[in-house]
C-alpha positions in Angstrom: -21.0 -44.5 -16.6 -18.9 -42.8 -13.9 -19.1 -44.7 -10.9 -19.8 -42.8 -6.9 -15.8 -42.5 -6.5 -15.3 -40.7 -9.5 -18.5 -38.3 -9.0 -17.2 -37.6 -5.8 -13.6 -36.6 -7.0 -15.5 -34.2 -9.1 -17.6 -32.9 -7.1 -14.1 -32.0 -4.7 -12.3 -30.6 -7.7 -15.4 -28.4 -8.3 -15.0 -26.8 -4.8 -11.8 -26.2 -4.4 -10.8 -25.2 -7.9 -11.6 -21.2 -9.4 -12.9 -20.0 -12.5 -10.8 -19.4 -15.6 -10.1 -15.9 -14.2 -9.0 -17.1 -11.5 -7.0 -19.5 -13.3 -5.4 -16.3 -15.5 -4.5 -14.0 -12.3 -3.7 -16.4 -9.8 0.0 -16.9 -10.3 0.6 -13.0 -10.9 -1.2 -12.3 -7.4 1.0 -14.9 -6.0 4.1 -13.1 -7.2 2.7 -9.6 -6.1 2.3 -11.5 -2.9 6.1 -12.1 -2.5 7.4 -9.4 -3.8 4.9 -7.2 -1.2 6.2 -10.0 1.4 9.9 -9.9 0.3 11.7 -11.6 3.1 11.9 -15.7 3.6 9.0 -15.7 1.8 10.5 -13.9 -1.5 13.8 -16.1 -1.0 11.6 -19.0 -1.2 9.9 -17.9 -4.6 13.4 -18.4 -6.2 13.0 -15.4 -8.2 16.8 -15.0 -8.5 17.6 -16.3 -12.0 19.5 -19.4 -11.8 22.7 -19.5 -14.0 23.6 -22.7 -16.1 25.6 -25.7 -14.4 24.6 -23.9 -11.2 24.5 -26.7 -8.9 21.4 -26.5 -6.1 23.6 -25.9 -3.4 25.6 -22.9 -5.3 22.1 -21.5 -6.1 21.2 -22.0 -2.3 24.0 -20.1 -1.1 23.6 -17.5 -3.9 19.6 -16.9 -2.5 21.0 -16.5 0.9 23.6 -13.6 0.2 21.7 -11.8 -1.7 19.4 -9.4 0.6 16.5 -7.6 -1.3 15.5 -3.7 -1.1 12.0 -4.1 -0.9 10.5 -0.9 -3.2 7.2 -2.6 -3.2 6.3 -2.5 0.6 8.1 1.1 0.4 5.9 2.4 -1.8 2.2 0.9 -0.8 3.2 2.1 3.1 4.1 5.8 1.9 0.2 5.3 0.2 -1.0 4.0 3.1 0.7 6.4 5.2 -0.7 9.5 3.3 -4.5 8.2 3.3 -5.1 7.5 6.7 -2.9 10.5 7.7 -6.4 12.0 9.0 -9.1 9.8 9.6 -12.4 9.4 7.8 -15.3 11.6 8.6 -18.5 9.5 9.1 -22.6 10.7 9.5 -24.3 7.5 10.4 -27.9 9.5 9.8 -30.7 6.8 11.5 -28.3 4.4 12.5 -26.5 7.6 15.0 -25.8 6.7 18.5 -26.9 2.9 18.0 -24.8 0.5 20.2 -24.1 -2.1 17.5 -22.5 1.2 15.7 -20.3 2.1 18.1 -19.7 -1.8 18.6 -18.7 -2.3 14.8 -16.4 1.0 15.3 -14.4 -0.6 17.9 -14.1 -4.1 16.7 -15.1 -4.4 13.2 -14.2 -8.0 12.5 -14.7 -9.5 15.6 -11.2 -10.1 16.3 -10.1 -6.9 17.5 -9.5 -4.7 14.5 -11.4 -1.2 14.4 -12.9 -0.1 11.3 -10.4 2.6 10.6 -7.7 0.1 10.9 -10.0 -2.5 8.8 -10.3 0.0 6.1 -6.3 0.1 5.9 -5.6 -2.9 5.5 -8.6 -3.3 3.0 -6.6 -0.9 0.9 -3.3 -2.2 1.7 -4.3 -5.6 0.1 -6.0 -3.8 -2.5 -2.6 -2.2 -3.8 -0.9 -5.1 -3.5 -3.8 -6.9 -5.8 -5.6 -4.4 -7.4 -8.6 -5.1 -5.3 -9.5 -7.3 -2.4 -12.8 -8.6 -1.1 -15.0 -7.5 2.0 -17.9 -9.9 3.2 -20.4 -9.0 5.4 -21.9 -11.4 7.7 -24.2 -12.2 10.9 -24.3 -15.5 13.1 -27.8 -16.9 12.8 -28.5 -17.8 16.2 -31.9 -18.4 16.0 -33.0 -15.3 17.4 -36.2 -13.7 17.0 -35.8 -10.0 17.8 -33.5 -7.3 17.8 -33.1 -7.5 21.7 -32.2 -11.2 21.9 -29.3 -10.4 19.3 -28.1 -7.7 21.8 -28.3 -9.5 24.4 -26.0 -12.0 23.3 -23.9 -10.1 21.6 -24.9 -10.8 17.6 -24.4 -7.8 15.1 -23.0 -8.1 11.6 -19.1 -8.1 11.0 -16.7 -7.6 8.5 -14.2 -10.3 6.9 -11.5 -9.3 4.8 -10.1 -11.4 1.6 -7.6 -11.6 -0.5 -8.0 -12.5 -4.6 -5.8 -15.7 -3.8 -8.8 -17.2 -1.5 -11.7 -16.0 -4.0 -12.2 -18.8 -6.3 -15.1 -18.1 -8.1 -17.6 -15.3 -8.8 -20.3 -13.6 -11.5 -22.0 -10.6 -11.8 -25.3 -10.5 -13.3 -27.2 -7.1 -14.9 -30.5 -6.9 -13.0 -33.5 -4.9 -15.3 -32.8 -2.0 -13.7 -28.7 -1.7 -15.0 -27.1 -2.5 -12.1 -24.7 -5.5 -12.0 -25.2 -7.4 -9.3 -23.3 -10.7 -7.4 -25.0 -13.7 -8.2 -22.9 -16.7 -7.4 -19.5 -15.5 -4.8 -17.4 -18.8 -3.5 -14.4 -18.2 -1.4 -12.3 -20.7 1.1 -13.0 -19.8 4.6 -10.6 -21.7 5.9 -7.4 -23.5 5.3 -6.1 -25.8 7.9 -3.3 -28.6 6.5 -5.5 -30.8 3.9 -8.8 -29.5 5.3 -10.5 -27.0 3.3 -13.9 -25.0 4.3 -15.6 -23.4 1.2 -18.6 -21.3 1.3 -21.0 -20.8 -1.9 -23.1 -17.5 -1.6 -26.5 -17.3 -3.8 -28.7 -14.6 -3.4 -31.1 -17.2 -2.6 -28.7 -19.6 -0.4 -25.2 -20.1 1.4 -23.8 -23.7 0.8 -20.9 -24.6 3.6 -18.6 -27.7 2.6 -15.6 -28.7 4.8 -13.0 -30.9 2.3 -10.3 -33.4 3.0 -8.4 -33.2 -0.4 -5.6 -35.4 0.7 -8.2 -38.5 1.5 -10.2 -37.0 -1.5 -13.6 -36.8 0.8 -16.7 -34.2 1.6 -16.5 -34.6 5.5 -19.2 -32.3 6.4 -21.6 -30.0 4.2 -24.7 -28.0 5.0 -26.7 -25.8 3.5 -28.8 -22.2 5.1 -31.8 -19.9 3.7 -29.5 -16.4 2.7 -31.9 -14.3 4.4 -30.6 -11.3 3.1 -31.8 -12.0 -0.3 -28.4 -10.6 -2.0 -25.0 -11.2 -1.4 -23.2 -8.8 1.1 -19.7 -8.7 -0.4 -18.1 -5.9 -1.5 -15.0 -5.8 -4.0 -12.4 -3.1 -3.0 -11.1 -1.9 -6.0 -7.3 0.0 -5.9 -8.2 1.1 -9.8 -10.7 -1.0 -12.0 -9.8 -2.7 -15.0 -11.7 -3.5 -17.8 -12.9 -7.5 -16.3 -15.5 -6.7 -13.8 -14.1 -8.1 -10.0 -10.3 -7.1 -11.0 -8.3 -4.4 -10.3 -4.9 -2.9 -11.1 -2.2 -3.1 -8.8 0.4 0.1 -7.5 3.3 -2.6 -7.7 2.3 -4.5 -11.4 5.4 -2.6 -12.6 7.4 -2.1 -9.9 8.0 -5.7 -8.6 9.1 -6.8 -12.0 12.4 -3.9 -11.2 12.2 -4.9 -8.0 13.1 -8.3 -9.1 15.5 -7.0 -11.8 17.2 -4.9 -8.9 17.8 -8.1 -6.7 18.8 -9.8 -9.7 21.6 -7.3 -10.4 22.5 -7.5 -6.7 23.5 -10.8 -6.8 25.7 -10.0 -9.5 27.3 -7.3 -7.9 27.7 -9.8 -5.1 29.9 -12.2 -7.3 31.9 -9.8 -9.0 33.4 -8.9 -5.6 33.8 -12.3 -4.8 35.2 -12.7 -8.7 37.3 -10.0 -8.0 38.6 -10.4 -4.9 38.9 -14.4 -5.1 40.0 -15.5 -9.2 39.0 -18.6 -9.8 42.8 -20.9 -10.3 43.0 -23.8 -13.0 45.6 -26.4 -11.7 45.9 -30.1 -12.4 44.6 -32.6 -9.7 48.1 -33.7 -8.2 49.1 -29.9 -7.5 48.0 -28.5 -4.1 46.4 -25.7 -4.0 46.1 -23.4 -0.8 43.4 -20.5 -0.2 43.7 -17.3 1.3 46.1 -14.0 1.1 49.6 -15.8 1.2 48.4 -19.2 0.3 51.5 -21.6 -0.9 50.8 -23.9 -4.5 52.8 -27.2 -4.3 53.5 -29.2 -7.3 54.9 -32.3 -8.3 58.5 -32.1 -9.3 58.1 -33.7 -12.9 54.7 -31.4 -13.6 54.8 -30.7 -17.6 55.3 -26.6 -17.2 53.0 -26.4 -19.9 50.7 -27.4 -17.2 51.5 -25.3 -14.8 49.3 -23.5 -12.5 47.3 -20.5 -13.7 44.6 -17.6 -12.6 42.0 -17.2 -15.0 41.7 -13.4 -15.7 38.1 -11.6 -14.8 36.8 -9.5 -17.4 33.3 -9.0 -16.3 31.1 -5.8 -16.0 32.6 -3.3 -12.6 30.6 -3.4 -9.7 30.3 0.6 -10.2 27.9 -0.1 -13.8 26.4 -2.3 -12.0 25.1 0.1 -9.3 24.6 2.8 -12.3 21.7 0.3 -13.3 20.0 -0.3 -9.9 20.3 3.8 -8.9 18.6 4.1 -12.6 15.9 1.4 -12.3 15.0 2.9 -8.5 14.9 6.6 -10.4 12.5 4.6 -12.7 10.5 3.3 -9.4 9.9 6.7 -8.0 8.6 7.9 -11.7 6.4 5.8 -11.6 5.0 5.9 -7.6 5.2 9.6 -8.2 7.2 9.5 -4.9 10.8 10.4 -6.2 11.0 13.4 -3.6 9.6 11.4 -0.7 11.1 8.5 -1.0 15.1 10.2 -2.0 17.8 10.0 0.7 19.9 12.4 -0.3 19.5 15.7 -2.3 18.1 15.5 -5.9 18.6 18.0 -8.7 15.0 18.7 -9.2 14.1 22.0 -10.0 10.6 23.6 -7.9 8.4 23.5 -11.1 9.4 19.8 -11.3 8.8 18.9 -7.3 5.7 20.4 -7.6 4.4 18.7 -10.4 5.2 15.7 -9.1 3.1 16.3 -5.7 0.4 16.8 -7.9 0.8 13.9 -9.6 1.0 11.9 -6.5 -2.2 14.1 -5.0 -3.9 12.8 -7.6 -3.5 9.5 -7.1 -3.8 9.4 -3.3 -7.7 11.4 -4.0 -8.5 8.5 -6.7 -7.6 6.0 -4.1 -9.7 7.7 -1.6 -12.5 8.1 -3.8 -12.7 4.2 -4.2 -12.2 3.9 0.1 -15.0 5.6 0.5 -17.1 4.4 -2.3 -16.2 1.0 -0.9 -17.3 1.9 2.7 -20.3 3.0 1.9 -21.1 -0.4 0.2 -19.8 -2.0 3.5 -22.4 0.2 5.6 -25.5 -1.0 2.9 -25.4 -4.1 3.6 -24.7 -3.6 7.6 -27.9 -1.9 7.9 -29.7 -4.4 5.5 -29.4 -7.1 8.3 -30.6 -4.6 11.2 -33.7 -3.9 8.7 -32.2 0.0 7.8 -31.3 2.2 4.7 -28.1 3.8 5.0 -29.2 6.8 4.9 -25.7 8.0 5.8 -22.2 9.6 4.4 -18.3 8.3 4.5 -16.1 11.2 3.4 -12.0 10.6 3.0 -9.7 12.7 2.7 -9.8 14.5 -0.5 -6.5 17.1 -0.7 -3.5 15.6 0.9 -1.3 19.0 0.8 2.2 17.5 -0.3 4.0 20.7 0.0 7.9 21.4 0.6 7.6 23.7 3.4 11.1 24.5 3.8 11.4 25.6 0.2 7.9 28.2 0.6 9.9 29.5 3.9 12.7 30.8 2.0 10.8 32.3 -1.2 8.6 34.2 1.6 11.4 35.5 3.0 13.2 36.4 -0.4 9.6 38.1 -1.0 9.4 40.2 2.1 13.0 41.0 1.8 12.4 42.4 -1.7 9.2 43.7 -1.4 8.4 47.6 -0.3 4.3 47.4 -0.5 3.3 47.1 2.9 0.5 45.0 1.4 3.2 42.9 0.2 4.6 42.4 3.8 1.0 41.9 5.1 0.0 39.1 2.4 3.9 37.4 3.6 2.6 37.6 7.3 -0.4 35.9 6.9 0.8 33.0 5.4 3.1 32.6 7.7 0.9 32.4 10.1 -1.0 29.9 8.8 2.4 27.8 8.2 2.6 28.2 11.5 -0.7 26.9 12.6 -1.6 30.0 14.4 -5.2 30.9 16.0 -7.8 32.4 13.3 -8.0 35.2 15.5 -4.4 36.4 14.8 -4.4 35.7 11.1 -7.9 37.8 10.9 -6.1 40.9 12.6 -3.5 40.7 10.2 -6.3 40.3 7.5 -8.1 43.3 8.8 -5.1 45.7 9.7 -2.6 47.6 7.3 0.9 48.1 8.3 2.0 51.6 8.1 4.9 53.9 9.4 4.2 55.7 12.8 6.5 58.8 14.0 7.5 60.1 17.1 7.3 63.7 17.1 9.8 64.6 19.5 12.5 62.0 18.2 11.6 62.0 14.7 12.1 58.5 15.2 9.9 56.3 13.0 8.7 52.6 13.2 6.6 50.1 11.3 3.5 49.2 12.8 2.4 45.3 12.1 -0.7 44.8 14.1 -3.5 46.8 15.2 -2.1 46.0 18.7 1.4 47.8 18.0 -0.8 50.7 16.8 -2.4 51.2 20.0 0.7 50.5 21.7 2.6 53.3 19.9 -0.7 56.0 19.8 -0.5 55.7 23.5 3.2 56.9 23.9 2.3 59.7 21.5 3.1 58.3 18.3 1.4 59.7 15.3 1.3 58.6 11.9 3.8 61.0 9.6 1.2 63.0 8.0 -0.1 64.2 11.3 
């Protein structure tokens, strides 16, 4: 019979411990984490493969010289950068003009973040992941009505989570079809050996606050969920086929990262290999360092044991960059961002550039298709504790109009300085225009006119006439058209 201690213990490891999913993913999200991180906190993952004999503080030093080019945060932020470019359009329908709405706009999370930049980072964590969690919630204060929530400032706010703090979850498939949350547990809070873990049912919400170095339940309580469901939301970046996991932008591209800062540390020591031979020489003989350096030996040394420099015959430090320029090409293919992300001037032909936009188009509008399918969720159950049906619409960005500008410029002008049509020359001007961001107005009288030849009659003279306004111009100084 297992005695209170032991009941206890697994009560504790029931808490703080996640399903076997959780189990499965939780040390590939780690290592997404890091290599999204990079920094101290990538150096500290010791993902730089250790050689044999390599003593701990040869590895240490090795870690420390060798930097990391960080692909992974290069990549999500050109994402991120493109979707919120332009920010989301939003009808709020009943809920228009409410002060808790404009509220929530400002400060979504109650700590300072709007919902636009909520939202980002909401995606940015869903890259990283594959998908990240959004929990809706509102103090209960006691309050009876709407204005005694106002009045002390109490409105529903958004927290965001990673899959590392989610331990546990399940979706269950109500009559109807739809799957809903049944059971969602999550640690609110992590401070030293303290852990707070909440338990979400559609019929309660359970807090515990756990001591899991003294192995103790200091404080647990539980609440009526008045809402009747469970307001969290699951941001997906793309789903997978296990319901509550996504796929991550990086799955592929950390493990070259990590090949890439593998092969940098080896570029590292063939320099130092190269520059610095390693010298075999007995014990008695002393041996100096540096350009210049003097050997002394003992007078009756055996010359068959004479100093000697052990030869390098390793891989050159030029195959080695060959490998990391080819693995980066292989980064880009797969981001779709090999012209964005290129420092220097690639031989890519315009069929191929442009492909590749749309290739990264498409991805940005499936990644704003989930944004706003995840908003909307957000605003359901925002209006379900203010007693309202969103009744609403959340539209992102759909076209993101990855275009080489420079390279259109200069087929216009070959185009116009081909072309003979004056239709030809007035199709060219108009999208010029528009490249240029010119007024409607103007673009419409190009639209409307057709350029044709005017002649002076006394002169003989004859000139092109663009715009209705250089028409006019030239009828009134007794221009005619050449037929006239």
């Amino acid at each position: 019979m297992a005695t209170i201690t032991e009941t206890i213990q697994t009560e504790i490891s029931s808490l703080v411990s996640g399903n076997d999913i959780y189990d499965t993913y939780q040390p590939r999200w780690r290592y997404l984490l890091e290599s999204y991180l990079g920094g101290e906190t990538y150096r500290d993952a010791k993902h730089l493969t250790r050689y044999q004999l390599e003593t701990d503080a040869e590895y240490t030093a090795r870690l420390n010289n060798t930097p990391l080019d960080n692909h992974c945060y290069s990549v999500i932020s050109i994402y991120k950068s493109f979707l919120f470019r332009e920010c989301p359009h939003r009808e709020y329908g009943s809920i228009e003009g409410m002060e808790e709405v404009k509220d929530f706009l400002h400060d979504a999370d109650m700590d300072g973040r709007s919902l636009d930049a909520f939202m980002k980072d909401a995606m940015t964590w869903a890259s990283v992941f594959g998908h990240s969690w959004v929990v809706i919630t509102q103090p209960d204060i006691g309050a009876t009505t709407r204005e005694e929530q106002r009045q002390q400032g109490v409105r529903p706010y958004v927290n965001l989570l990673t899959p590392l703090t989610v331990l546990d979850w399940n979706y269950t498939r109500m009559p109807n079809g739809r799957y809903e949350l049944s059971y969602f547990k999550y640690l609110e809070d992590v401070n030293g050996s303290i852990r707070t873990v909440k338990e979400w049912t559609q019929e309660t919400i359970k807090t515990s606050i756990v001591d899991i170095d003294q192995s103790e339940i200091q404080q647990q309580f539980e609440e009526v969920n008045q809402l009747g469901k469970i307001p969290a939301v699951c941001v997906y970046n793309i789903r997978s086929t296990v319901r509550g996991i996504g796929v991550s932008d990086i799955a592929d591209i950390s493990d070259l990262q990590r090949f890439i800062y593998n092969a940098t540390s080896e570029v590292d020591q063939s320099i130092r290999l190269n520059t610095h031979p390693s010298l075999c020489a007995t014990p008695e003989t002393n041996v100096g360092t540096g350009a210049g350096a003097l050997i002394h030996m003992p007078e009756n040394l055996d010359p068959g044991l004479k100093p000697y420099m052990l030869e390098y015959t390793g891989a050159s430090v030029d195959s080695i960059y060959q490998a990391i320029t080819t693995t980066v090409e292989s980064i880009d293919k797969i981001a779709n961002t090999g012209s964005i992300r290129s420092t220097e001037s690639r031989r890519m032909s315009g069929v191929a550039q442009e492909q590749e936009f749309e290739l990264l188009n498409a991805r940005l509008s499936e990644k704003a298709d989930a944004m706003e399918l995840a908003e909307e969720q957000i605003w359901k159950c925002w209006c379900y504790y203010l007693g309202y049906d969103w009744d609403g619409m959340i539209d992102y960005p759909g076209s993101f109009n990855i275009r080489d500008t420079q390279s259109e410029i200069n087929q216009l002008k070959i185009a116009k300085d081909s072309a003979t049509s004056p239709m030809v020359h007035k199709e060219i001007d108009k999208q010029i225009m528009q490249w240029m961001e010119v007024d409607e107005e103007k673009v419409q009288e190009v639209d409307a006119f057709i350029p044709h030849l005017m002649r002076n009659p006394e002169s003989g003279e004859e000139r092109m006439a663009k715009t209705e306004t250089e028409h006019l111009e030239l009828q009134s100084q007794g221009w005619m058209h050449p037929g006239e």
